[in-house]
N, C-alpha and C positions, 0 to 999 in steps of 0.2 A: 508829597501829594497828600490833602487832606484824606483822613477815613473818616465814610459819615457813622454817627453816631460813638465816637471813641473820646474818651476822656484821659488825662495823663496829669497828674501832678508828683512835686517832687522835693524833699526834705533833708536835705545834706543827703543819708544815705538811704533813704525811705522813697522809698517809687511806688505810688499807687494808680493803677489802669484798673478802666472799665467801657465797655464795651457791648454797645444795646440796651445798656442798663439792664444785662442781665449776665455777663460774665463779670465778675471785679474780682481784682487778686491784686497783691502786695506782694515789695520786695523788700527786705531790709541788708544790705551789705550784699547783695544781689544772689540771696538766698532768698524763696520761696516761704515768707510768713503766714500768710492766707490767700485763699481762692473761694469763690464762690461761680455755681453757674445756677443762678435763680431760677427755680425753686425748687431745684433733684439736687443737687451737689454743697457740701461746703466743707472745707478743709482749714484745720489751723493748726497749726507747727507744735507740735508736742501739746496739744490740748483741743482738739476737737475732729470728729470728722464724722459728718453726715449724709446720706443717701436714701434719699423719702423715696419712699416711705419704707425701704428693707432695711435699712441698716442705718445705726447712731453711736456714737459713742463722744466720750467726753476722757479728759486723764489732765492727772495733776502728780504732784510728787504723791502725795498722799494715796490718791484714789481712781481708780481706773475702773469704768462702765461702759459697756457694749450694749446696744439691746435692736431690738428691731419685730415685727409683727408675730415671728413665733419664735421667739428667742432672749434673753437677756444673762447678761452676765457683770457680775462686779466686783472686786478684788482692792483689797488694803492690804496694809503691812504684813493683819494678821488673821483675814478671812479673805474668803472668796464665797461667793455666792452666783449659782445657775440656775436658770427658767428656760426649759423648750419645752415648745409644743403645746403650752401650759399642761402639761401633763408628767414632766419630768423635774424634781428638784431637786439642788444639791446644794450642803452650806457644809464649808469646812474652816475650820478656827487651828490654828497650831500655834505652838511655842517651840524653841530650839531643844528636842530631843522630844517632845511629843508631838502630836497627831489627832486632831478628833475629827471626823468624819460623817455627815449626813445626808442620805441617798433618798429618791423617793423615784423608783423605776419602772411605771406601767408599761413604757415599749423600750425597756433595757437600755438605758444611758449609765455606762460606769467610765470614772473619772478619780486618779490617783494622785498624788503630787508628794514626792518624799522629798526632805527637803533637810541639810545639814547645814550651819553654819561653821560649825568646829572642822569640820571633816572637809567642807568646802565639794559634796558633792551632792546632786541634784537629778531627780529621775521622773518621770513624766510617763504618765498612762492614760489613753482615751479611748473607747469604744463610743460608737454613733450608729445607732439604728434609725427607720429600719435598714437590713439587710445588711450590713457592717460596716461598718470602720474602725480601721484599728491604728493606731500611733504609737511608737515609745522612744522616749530619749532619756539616755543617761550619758551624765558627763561629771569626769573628775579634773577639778579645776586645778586642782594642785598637778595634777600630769599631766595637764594639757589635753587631755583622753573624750572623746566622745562619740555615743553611739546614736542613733537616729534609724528609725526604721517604721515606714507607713505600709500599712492596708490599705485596702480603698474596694469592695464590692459592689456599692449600689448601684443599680438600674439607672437612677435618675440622683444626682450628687444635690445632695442637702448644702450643707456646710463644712467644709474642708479648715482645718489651724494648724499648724505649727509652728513652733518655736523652738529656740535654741538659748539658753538659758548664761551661759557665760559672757557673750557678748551682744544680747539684750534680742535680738536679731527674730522678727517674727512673720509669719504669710498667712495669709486669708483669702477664701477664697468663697466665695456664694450664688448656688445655683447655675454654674459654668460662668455667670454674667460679670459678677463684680470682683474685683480680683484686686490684693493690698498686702505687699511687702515691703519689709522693712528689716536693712541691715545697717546696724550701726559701726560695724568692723569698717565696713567698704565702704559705707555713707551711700546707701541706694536707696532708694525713696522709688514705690511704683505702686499708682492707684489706674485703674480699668476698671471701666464699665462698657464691656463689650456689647456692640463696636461701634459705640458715640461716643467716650470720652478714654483718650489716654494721657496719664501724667507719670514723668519719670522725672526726676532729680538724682544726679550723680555725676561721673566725668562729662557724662552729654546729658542733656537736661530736653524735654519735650514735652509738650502740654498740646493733643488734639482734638478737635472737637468736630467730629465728621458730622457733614462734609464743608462746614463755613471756618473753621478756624484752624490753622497747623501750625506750629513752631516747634524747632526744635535747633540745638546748640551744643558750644561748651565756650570756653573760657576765652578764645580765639575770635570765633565766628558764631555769628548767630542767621537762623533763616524764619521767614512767619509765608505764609498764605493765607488770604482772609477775601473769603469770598473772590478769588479771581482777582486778588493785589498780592503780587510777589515782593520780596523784603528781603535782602541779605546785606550784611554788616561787617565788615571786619574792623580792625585797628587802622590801616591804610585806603580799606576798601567797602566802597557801598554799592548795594543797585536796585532802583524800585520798576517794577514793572507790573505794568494790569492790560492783561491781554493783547501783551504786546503793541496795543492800540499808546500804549505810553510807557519809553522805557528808558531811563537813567541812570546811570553811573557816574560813578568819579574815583578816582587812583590817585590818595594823597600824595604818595612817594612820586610817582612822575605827572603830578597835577595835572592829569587829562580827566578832560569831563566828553561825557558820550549824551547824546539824546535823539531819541527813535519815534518818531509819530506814524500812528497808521501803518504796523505792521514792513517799520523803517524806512516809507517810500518819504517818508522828510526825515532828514539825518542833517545833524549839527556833530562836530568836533572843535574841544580846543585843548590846546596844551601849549609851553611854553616853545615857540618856534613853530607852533603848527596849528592849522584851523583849517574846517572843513565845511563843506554844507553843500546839501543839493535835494531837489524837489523831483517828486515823483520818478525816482531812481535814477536820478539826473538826465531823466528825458529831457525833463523841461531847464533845468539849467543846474549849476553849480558851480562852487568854487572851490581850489584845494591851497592853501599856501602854506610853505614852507622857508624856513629860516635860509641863509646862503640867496635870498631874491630866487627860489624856486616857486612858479604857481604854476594851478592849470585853472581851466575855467572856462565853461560853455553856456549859450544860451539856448534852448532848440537844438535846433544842428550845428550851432556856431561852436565850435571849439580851439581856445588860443593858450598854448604851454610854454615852460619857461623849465629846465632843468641844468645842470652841471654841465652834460654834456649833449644836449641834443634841444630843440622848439620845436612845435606845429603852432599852426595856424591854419584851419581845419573850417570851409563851410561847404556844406556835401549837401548836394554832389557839384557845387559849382566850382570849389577847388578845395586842391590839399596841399600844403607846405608844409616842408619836413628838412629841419636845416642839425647837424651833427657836428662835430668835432672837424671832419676831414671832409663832409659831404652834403650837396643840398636838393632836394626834388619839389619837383613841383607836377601839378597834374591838376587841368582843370576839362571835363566831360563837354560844357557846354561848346567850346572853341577848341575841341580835340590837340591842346596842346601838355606835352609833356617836357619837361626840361631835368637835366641833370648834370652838376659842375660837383667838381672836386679839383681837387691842385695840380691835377697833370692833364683832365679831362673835361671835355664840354661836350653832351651832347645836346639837340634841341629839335621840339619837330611840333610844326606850327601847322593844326589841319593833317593833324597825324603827317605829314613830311608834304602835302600837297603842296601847303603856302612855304614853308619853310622848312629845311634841313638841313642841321650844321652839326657835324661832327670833327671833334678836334680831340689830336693826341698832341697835348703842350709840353709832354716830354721828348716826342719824337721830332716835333716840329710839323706834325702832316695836319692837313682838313681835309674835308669837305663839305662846300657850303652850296645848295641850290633852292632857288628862287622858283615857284612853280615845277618844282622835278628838274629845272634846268632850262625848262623853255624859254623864261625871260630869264637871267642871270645863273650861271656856273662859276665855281672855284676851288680849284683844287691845287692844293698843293702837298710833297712828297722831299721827303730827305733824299732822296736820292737824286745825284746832280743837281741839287737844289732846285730841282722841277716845280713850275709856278703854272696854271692854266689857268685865263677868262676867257668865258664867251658867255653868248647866248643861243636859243635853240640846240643846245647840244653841241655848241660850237656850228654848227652848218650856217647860221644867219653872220655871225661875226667869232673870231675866235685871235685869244692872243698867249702866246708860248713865252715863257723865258728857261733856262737853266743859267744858272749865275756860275756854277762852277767850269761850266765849256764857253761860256759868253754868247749862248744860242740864245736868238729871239724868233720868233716870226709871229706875224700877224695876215690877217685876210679877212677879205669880206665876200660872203656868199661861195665862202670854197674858193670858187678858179676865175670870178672877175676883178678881184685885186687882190696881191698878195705880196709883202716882201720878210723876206728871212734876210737876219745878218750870222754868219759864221768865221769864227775865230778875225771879226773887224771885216768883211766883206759883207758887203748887201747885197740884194736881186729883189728885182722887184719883176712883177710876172703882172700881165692884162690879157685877161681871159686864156690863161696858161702860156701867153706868149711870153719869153724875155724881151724885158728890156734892155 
C-alpha cells in the first residue's frame, strides 16, 4: 500500500528514504549512515551529529568538536580545548610523559586527563558546577583493570559525560532531554531526545518519532507504524495493516495470502489447495474451497457444503439437508416435514406425522406407515409371525391381516358386514357376523 509523501531509492547496498521531506536517513550494508529529521536533528556515522539549536558536533580521525549555546569543546591528537557558560575556559596540550594545563574558573569547572602511552594507563577527572558534579575513571589496559565512579548533586542537571577510555565507549547526556551513548565493545548506538525522538542501533535497531513514526527490529524481523499504517517483515513473512480498515499478509513458506477490508467484514484467502472469501461476515455470502473437491458456500441464507465425510444444503428457514457418512436429515419449517434414513432405519413425518408417518426398522424387518394418522391408509408390519396389517380408518372402514409364518389372513369390511379369515388352508367367510 502506497505511504503518501515517502520516497525510497536504492544502489546495490545503499538505501536511501525520505519521508515528508522532512525525515531522510540512509543505509549502507543495512547500517545506519545518516539521518536527518529537518530542522532539529542530524546524524552521520562517525562524523556529525547535530541537535538545534543545544547541541553540534563534528569528528574525524584527526579532530573531534562538540559545542552548542553554553558550551563548546574540541580535542586533537594533542590538545583539547573547553568553553562553558562563556565563562569557564580550559586548554590543555600534552606529549607522552608531560602535561600542560590551562583553567579559567569563575563558577569552579575543574577537569584532569593523565594520560600514559608507555604504561598504557589512563585517568579522568571532572568536576561541573553549579552545585557539583563529580566523575573519575582510571583504567589499566595492560590488566584489564578499570575504575569508574560518578557524583551527580545538581538541583537541575546541566550536562552529564562519560566515557571509558579502553574501548572507546562514551554517554551524554543534556538537560534530562537529549541523551547519546555510545559503545564500541557491544556496537550500541543510542541518540534520545525525550520524548519525540528515539534511535538505537544494535542487536535490535529502532528509530521513533512520537507519535507519527516507530520502527523498530533486528536482523530477522523488522516492524514500522507510521501514522496508523502497520508494517511487519520477516524472511517468509509480511503484514500491512492501517487501521484495520486494510490488512494483508502473506506466508512465503506455505504461500497463503490473507486480506481484511473494513475491520475484516470482507476477507479474501488463498493458498495452494485452498481459498476463501466472504462479505460482510459472510451474512451476505461467501465461499470456502478446499483441495480433495471440499467446498462450502452461501448466499444470504442460502448455504451448500461439500466435506470428506459429511454435505448441507441449507436454505432457512425453508429447509436443511444434512447428509454423513452413515446418515441423512432433512427438515424443512414451512411443510412441517422432517425426515431421517440411515442403513437400518427410516423415519419420515410429513405435517409433523398428520399427512404422513413412516417408521421402519430395516434391520428388524418391522414399520409403520400412516396416511392421515391412519384414517385413510395404515401399515404395519412386525417380525414376529411375520405379522403384516392394511386398513383404513384404523382398520374400522376396511382392514386386511396376514401372518406368513401360520398362513393366517383375514380380511373385512366395516368390522362385521363382511368378513373372511383363512386358517391353516380353511376359510370362513361371515355376513354381518353370520357364517357362512
Amino acid at each position: 500500500m502506497p505511504i503518501p509523501f515517502y520516497y525510497q531509492s536504492r544502489s546495490n547496498e545503499n538505501v536511501h528514504r525520505n519521508l515528508w521531506l522532512i525525515i531522510d536517513w540512509n543505509k549502507e550494508s543495512d547500517e545506519l549512515t545518516n539521518l536527518w529529521f529537518i530542522p532539529i536533528f542530524g546524524y552521520g556515522k562517525n562524523s556529525y551529529l547535530h541537535f538545534v539549536p543545544l547541541y553540534f558536533s563534528t569528528e574525524n580521525k584527526k579532530e573531534k568538536t562538540y559545542f552548542g549555546p553554553i558550551y563548546y569543546f574540541n580535542s586533537t591528537k594533542n590538545e583539547n580545548s573547553n568553553l562553558i557558560f562563556f565563562t569557564y575556559w580550559s586548554s590543555e596540550k600534552y606529549e607522552e610523559g608531560k602535561e600542560n594545563n590551562f583553567h579559567i574558573i569563575p563558577l569552579f569547572f575543574y577537569h584532569n586527563h593523565l594520560f600514559s602511552l608507555s604504561k598504557k594507563r589512563s585517568e579522568k577527572r571532572y568536576i561541573v558546577s553549579p552545585l557539583l558534579y563529580y566523575s573519575h575513571n582510571k583504567s589499566d589496559i595492560n590488566k584489564n583493570h578499570e575504575m569508574d565512579s560518578t557524583l551527580l548533586i545538581p538541583i537541575i542537571p546541566i550536562i552529564y559525560f562519560s566515557s571509558i577510555s579502553y574501548d572507546d565507549s562514551s554517554h551524554r547526556n543534556l538537560l534530562l532531554v537529549f541523551d547519546w551513548e555510545k559503545d564500541m565493545v557491544n556496537k550500541l548506538n543510542r541518540i534520545w531526545f525525550i520524548p519525540i525522538l528515539f534511535w538505537g542501533n544494535g542487536e535490535s535497531n529502532y528509530f521513533n518519532l512520537f507519535p507519527l513514526f516507530f520502527s523498530w527490529g533486528n536482523e530477522s524481523s523488522k516492524y514500522y507504524i507510521i501514522a496508523g499504517l502497520y508494517l511487519h517483515s520477516q524472511k517468509t513473512y509480511s503484514r500491512q495493516n492501517f487501521l484495520y480498515i486494510y490488512d494483508h499478509s502473506y506466508d512465503s513458506t506455505k504461500l497463503k495470502r490473507n486480506l481484511n477490508l473494513l475491520f475484516s467484514s470482507i476477507h479474501y484467502s488463498n493458498s495452494p489447495g485452498e481459498f476463501s472469501f466472504g462479505l460482510l461476515y459472510r451474512l451476505a455470502g461467501g465461499v470456502t474451497y478446499k483441495k480433495a473437491n471440499q467446498y462450502n458456500y452461501n448466499i444470504l441464507n442460502y448455504y451448500n457444503s461439500k466435506s470428506k465425510n459429511s454435505s448441507y444444503n441449507i436454505f432457512f428457514p425453508i429447509w436443511w439437508y444434512e447428509k454423513t457418512h452413515q446418515k441423512s436429515y432433512f427438515v424443512s419449517l414451512p411443510i412441517l416435514v422432517y425426515t431421517k434414513y440411515s442403513p437400518k432405519t427410516e423415519f419420515e413425518l410429513f405435517g409433523l406425522g398428520l399427512f404422513w408417518y413412516n417408521n421402519t426398522d430395516l434391520h428388524q424387518n418391522e414399520h409403520t406407515k400412516l396416511v392421515l394418522l391412519g384414517l385413510v391408509f395404515e401399515k404395519i408390519k412386525s417380525s414376529s409371525r411375520g405379522f403384516q396389517s392394511y386398513g383404513s380408518f384404523w382398520g374400522a372402514l376396511w382392514d386386511y391381516q396376514i401372518e406368513s409364518k401360520t398362513d393366517y389372513r383375514h380380511f373385512s369390511i366395516l368390522g362385521f358386514v363382511y368378513s373372511y379369515t383363512v386358517i391353516k388352508g380353511e376359510t370362513r367367510h361371515r355376513i354381518f357376523g353370520i357364517k357362512l
